[in-house]
C-alpha positions in Angstrom: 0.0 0.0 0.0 3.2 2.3 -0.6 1.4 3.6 -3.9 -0.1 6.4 -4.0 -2.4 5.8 -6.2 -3.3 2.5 -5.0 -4.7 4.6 -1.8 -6.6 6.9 -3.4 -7.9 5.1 -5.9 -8.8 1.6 -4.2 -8.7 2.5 -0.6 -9.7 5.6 1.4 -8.8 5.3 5.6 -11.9 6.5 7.4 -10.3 9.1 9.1 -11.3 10.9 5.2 -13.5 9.5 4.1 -16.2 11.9 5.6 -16.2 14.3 2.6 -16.6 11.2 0.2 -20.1 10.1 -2.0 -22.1 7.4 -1.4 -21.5 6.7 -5.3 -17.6 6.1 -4.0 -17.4 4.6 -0.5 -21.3 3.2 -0.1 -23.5 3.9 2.5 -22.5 1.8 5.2 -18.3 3.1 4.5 -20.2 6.8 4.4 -22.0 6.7 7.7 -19.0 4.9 9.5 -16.7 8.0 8.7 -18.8 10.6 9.2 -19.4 9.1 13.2 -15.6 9.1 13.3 -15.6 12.8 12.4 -18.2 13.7 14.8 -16.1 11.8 17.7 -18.2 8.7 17.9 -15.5 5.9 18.8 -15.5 4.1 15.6 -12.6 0.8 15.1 -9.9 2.1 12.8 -10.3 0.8 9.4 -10.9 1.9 5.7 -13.1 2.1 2.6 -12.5 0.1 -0.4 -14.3 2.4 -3.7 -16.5 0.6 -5.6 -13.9 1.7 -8.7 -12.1 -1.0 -6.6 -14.8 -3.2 -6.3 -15.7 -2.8 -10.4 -11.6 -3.1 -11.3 -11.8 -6.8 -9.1 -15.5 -8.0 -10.7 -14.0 -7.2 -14.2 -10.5 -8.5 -13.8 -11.6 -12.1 -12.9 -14.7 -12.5 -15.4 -17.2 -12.5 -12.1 -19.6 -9.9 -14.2 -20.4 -12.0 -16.8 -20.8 -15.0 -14.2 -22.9 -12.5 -11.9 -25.3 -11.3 -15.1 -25.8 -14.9 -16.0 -27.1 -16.0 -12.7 -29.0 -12.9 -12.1 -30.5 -13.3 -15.5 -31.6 -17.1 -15.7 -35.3 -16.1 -14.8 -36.9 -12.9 -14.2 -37.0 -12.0 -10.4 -40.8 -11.4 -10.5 -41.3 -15.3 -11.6 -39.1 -17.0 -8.8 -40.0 -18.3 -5.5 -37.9 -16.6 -2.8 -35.9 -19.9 -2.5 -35.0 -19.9 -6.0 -33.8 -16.1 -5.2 -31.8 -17.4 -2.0 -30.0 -20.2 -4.8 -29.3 -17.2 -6.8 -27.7 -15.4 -3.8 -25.4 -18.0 -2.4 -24.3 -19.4 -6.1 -23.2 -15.4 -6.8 -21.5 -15.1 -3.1 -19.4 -18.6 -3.8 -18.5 -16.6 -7.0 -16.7 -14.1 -5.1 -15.4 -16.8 -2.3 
């Protein structure tokens, strides 16, 4: 994490990330920094950007394998177990 770029590109500590969009950090990465800066104890940690996030999905051909699974059947015909399958055959994607 020497670069740079790397760091504010891909990863942004909390302790700035208060200033950031939701578009950038998400919400959850958002509302975490933004306690730290009013002085609510918050761990130390950091935000990884969703260009970061978009750069990994791409690089390893998980998009394709993501749009595939998402488009096998239309959402509004599935049972909600079918949408469960869905979920945990996209998170063993990323695992």
């Amino acid at each position: 994490m020497d670069d740079p770029r790397l760091t504010s590109h891909w990863l942004i500590p909390l302790r700035e990330a208060h200033c950031e969009s939701t578009a950038r950090i998400g919400g959850k990465g958002l509302a975490l920094a933004r306690l730290m800066a009013y002085g609510i104890p918050v761990p130390e940690g950091f935000c990884i950007t969703t260009e970061a996030f978009s750069t990994f999905v791409d690089s390893g051909g998980l998009r394709e394998r993501i749009l595939l699974e998402l488009h096998r059947k239309p959402f509004e015909a599935m049972r909600w177990e079918e949408i469960w399958d869905v979920a945990l055959r996209i998170r063993h994607l990323f695992l």
